[in-house]
N, C-alpha and C positions, 0 to 999 in steps of 0.2 A: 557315497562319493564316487565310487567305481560307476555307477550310470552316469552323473553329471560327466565325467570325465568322456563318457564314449558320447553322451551326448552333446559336448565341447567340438570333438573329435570330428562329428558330423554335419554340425548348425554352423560354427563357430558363437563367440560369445552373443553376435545377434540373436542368431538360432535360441539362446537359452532362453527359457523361461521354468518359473515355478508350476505352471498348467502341465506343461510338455515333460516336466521332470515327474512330476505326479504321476505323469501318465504312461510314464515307463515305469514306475513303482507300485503301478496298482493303487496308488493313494490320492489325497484332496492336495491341491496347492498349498490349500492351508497348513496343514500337517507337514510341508515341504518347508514352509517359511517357520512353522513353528520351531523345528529343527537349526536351521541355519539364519535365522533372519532376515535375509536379503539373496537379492542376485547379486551385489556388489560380494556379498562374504562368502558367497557359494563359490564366485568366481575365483576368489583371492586363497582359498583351502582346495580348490582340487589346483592349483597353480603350483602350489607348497608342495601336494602329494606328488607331483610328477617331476619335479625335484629330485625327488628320493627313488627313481627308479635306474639314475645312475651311477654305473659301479664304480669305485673306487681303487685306482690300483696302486700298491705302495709303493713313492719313490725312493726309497730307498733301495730297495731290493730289484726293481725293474731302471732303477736309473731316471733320473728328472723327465729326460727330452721325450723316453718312452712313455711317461706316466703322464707328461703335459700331453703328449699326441694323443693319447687313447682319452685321457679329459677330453679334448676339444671332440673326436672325433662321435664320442656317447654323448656330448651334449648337443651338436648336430644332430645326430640320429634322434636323439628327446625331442628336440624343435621341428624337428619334418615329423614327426610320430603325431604330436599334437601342434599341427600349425595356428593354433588361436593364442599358442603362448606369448610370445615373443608383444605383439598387439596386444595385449592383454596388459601384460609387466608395464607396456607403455600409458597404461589409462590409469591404474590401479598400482597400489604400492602391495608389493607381496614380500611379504620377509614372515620366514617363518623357519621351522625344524630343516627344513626337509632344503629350502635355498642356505640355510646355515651351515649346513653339514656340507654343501657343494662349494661353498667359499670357504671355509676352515678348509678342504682340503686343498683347495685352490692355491691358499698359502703354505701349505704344507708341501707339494710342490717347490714352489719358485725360493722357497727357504733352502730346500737341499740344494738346487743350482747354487746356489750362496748371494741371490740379493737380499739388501737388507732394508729397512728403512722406507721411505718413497719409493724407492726404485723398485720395491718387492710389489705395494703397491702398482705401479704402474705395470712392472711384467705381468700382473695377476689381470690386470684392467684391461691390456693389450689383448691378451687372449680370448678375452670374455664381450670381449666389443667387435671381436672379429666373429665371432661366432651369431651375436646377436645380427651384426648388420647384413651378414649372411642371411640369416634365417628370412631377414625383414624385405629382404630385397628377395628369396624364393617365394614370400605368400605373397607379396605383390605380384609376381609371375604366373601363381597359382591362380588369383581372381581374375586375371587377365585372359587364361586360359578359360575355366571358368564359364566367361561369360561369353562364351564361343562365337555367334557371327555378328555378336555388336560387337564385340573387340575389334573386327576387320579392320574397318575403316582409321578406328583409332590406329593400332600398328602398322598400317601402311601411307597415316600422315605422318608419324613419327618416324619410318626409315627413310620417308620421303625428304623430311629436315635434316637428319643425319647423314642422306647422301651428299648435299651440298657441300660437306665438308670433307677434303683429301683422305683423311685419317682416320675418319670414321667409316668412312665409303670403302675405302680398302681393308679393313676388318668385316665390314657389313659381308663383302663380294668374298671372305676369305672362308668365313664361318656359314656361307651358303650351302644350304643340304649336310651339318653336321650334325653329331645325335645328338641333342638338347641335354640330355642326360650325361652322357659323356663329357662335354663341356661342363656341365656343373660339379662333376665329381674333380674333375683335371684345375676347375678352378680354385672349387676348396682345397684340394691337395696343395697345390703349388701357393696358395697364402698363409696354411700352415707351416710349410718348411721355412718358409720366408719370415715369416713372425719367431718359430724357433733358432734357424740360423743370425736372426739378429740380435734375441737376447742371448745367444752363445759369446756373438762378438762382444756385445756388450760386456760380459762377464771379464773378458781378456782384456778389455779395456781397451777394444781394434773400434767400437763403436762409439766411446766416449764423446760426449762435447761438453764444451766448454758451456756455465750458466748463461741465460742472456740477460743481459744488462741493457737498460736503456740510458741513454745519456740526456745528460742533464742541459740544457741552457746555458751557455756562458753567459755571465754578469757585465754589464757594462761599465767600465772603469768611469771615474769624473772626466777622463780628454776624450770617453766616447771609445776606447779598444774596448777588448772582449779578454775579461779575466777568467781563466779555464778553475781559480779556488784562492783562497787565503794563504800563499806562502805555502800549500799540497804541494808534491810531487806529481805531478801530473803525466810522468814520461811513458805511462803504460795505454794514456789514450781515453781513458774509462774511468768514470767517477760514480761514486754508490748511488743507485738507483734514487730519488725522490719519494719519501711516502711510502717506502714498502721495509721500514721497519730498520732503512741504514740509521748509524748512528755516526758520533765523534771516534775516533779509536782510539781517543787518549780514554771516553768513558769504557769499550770493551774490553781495552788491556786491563783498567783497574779493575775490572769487575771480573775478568778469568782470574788476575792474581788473585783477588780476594777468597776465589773459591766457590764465587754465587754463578748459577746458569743464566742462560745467556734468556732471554727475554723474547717469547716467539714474538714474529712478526703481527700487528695488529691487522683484522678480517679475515685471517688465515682461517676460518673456520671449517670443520670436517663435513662436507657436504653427503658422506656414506661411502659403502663402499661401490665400486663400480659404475662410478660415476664418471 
């Protein structure tokens, strides 16, 4: 696994094959595929192994905001270590040991800050989708770099459309002759404190909003007005969404008194996690 993986590191997943992995093992293809079956499974096990290379720090004892930064920060560093990952995760479903153990701690995390429910959810999603779209948008950079003087032209039709506009022109002219590296670091950094200081508010409940609701159609009475419900109270502006699982409230009152739970919404189905 440790060759495929430097061989990842190298080709990316084009690069791979069972010939060229052979032949870093001193062995036949064949004897490569008899082992793993496939380049799809070869790709989907060394994805799992590099998973597990990083470390874990306890939020308990280092404090959440310290334990989510060093998260994100080691799983950046994992995704530039091996930039095939990220494009990889996206063709291929990989779940294994190794991304389990990095999501269990994920929630282990955002549990001590004290979300619960969805919300633990989504602070866990948040983080993990900044990291990702980070990564996604450095190996684009990276092929573009890369393919050195065919890019020319493409990067200088593209600043060329982006000057035409105020706001991009004066960013383009601001980050002229800056370190390329330097900006990338200053960029990650300042969207990680931003993603932490907002589940902080969050927690204090300085970031809270209100659910969204979409409002429904008013009814048209028989002289042709616009009836807002049946004798509802309507003085709050807002009536229960259509189809996403409102009910009567005379059936929800009876059913919390009776003691029976409340009935999830229908197609609410769990699509995974980090999604």
């Amino acid at each position: 696994m440790d060759a495929a993986i430097e061989l990842l590191d190298a080709e990316g997943v084009e690069g791979l094959s069972m010939r060229r992995l052979g032949k870093r093992l001193g062995s036949a293809a064949t004897a490569v595929y008899w082992h793993v079956g496939s380049k799809e499974n070869l790709v989907v096990l060394a994805a799992d192994r590099v998973w597990g290379e990083i470390e874990l720090l306890d939020p308990v004892e280092s404090g959440w905001r310290v334990a989510a930064r060093a998260l994100v920060q080691d799983t950046y560093a994992m995704v530039k270590r091996h930039p095939w990952l990220v494009p990889a995760i996206s063709t291929h479903f990989v779940y294994g040991p190794g991304m389990a153990r990095f999501q269990d701690h994920s929630y282990a995390i955002y549990e001590v800050a004290g979300f619960k429910g969805r919300d633990l959810d989504w602070a866990v999603n948040a983080a993990f989708t900044f990291v990702a779209g980070t990564a996604l948008l450095d190996a684009t950079q990276a092929a573009v770099a890369r393919a050195g003087d065919s890019a020319v032209d493409v990067l200088a039709e593209a600043n060329e459309i982006a000057s035409r506009y105020p706001r991009l022109r004066a960013r383009l002219e601001e980050r002229l002759g800056a370190d390329p590296v330097e900006l990338l670091s200053e960029k990650f950094a300042f969207g990680v404190e931003v993603i932490l200081d907002g589940l902080t508010d969050r927690l204090r409940g300085e970031g809270a909003r209100p659910p969204v609701t979409r409002e429904r159609p008013a009814r048209p009475t028989d002289d042709g007005a616009a009836a807002a419900g049946d004798g509802e109270d309507t003085s709050s502006g807002q009536d229960a969404p259509a189809g996403e699982g409102a009910e009567p409230q005379e059936t929800a009152a009876s059913r919390e008194a009776a003691g029976s739970p409340k009935k999830p919404a229908p197609g609410k189905a769990v699509r995974g996690l980090f999604r």
